[in-house]
C-alpha positions as CSV (number, residue, x, y, z in Angstrom):
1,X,-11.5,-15.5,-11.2
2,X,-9.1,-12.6,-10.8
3,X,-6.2,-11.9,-12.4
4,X,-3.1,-11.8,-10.9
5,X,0.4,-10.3,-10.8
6,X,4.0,-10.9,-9.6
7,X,4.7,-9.5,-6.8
8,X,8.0,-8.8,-4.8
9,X,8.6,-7.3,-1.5
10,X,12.0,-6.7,-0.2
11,X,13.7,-5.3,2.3
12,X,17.5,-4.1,3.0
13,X,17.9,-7.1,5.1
14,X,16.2,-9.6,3.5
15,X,12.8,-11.1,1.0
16,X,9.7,-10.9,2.6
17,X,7.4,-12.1,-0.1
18,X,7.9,-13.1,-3.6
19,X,4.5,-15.1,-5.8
20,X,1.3,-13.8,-7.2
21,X,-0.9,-11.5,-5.5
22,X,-4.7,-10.1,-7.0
23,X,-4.0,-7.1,-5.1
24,X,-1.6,-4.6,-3.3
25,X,-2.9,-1.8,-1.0
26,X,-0.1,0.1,0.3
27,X,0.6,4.1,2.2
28,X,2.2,6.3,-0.8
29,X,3.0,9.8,-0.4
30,X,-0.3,10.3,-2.7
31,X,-2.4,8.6,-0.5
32,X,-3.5,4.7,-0.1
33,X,-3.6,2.9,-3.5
34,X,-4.2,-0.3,-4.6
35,X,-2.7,-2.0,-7.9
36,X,-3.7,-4.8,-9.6
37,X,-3.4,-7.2,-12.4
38,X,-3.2,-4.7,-15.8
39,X,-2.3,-1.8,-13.7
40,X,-0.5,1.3,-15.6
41,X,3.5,1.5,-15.1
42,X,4.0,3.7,-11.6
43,X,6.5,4.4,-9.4
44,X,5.8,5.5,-6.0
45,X,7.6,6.6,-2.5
46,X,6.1,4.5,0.5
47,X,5.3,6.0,3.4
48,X,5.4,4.2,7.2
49,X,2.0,1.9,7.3
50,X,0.4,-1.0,6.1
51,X,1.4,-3.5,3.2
52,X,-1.4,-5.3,2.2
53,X,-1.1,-7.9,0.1
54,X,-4.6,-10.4,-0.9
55,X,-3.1,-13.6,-2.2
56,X,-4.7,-15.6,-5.0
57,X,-7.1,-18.1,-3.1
58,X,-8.0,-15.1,-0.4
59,X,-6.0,-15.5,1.7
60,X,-4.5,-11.6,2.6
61,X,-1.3,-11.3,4.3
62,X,0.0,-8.2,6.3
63,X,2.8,-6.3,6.5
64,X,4.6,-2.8,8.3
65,X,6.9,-0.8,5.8
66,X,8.6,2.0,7.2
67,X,9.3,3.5,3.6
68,X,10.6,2.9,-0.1
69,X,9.6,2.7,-3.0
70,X,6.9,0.4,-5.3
71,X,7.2,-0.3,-9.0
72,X,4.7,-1.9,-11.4
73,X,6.1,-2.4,-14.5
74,X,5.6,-4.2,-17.9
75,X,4.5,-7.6,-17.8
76,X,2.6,-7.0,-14.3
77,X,5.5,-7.5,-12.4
78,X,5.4,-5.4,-8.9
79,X,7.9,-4.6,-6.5
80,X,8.3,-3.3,-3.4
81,X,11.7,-1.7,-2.1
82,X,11.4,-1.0,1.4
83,X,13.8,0.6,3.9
84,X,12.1,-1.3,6.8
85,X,9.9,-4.0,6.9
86,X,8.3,-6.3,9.1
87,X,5.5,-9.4,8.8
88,X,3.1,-8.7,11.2
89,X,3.4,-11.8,13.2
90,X,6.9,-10.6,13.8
91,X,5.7,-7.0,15.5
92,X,6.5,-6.8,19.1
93,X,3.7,-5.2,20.4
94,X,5.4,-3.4,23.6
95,X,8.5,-2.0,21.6
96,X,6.1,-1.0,19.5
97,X,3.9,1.3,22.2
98,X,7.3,2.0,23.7
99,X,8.5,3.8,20.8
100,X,5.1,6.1,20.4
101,X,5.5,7.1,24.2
102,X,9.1,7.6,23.7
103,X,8.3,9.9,20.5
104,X,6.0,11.7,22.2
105,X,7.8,12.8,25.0
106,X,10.5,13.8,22.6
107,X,7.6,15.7,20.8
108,X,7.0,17.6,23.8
109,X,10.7,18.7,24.4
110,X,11.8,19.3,21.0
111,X,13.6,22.1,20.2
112,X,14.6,22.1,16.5
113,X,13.3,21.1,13.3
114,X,14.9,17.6,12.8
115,X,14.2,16.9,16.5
116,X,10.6,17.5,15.6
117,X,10.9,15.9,12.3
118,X,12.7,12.6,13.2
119,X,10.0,12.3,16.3
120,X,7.5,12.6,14.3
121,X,9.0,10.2,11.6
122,X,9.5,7.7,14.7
123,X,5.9,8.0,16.0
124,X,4.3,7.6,12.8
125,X,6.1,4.1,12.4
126,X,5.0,3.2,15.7
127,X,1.8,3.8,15.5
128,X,1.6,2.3,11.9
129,X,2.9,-1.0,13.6
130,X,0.5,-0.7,16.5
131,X,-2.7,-0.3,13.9
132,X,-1.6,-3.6,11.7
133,X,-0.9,-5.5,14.5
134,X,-4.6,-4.7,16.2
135,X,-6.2,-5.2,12.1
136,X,-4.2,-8.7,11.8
137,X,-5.8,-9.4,15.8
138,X,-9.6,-8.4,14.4
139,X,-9.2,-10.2,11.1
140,X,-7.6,-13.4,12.5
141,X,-10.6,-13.5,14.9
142,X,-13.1,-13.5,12.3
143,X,-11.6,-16.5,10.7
């Protein structure tokens, strides 16, 4: 049997998941990592993508975050401050694709910097919330 570790994920608006967990996988700025039970104190920035969290029992639970910031302290207790985040059952598909087109197009027209920059900060998180909710389609299939 695995160990596990407390786990917290909230959001400005609200708590989106608070009990054990055997295992987080989650977008840093370093890359994809994974932390669990035992795992050395860190502190990371999130990046837009997917929050993955594999429950005691395995069951595995999905999740968009649009940024933040993870902790995993003493006494294996994790959290997860995020500026933006969403279960994936609650990921409207369409916004979603609407947003990438509309990110694109303002790709194409751009004509500073932080145009550029905040249309490619909006197309990552639309795209990040298009790939969990077609993974959460594939894996609930299998079941």
């Amino acid at each position: 049997m695995a160990k596990d570790f407390q786990l917290t994920v909230l959001s400005a608006e609200r708590q989106l998941y608070t009990g054990a967990a055997e295992a987080l996988t989650i977008a840093t700025e370093m890359g994809e990592i994974t932390v669990m039970a035992d795992h050395l104190p860190l502190v990371a920035n999130l990046q837009p993508g997917e929050l993955m969290i594999c429950k005691v029992g395995d069951q595995t639970d999905w999740l968009f975050v649009g940024g933040g910031v993870l902790e995993f302290g003493e006494n294996n207790q994790c959290r997860v401050l995020a500026d933006v985040a969403e279960r994936v059952e609650e990921i409207d598909e369409k916004r979603a694709e609407e947003a990438r087109a509309r990110a694109k197009k303002i790709l194409e027209e751009a004509k500073s910097e932080p145009e550029v920059a905040a249309a490619q900060a909006s197309l990552m998180r639309a795209m990040a919330r298009l790939r969990i909710a077609e993974k959460n389609k594939k894996f609930r299939g299998r079941r």
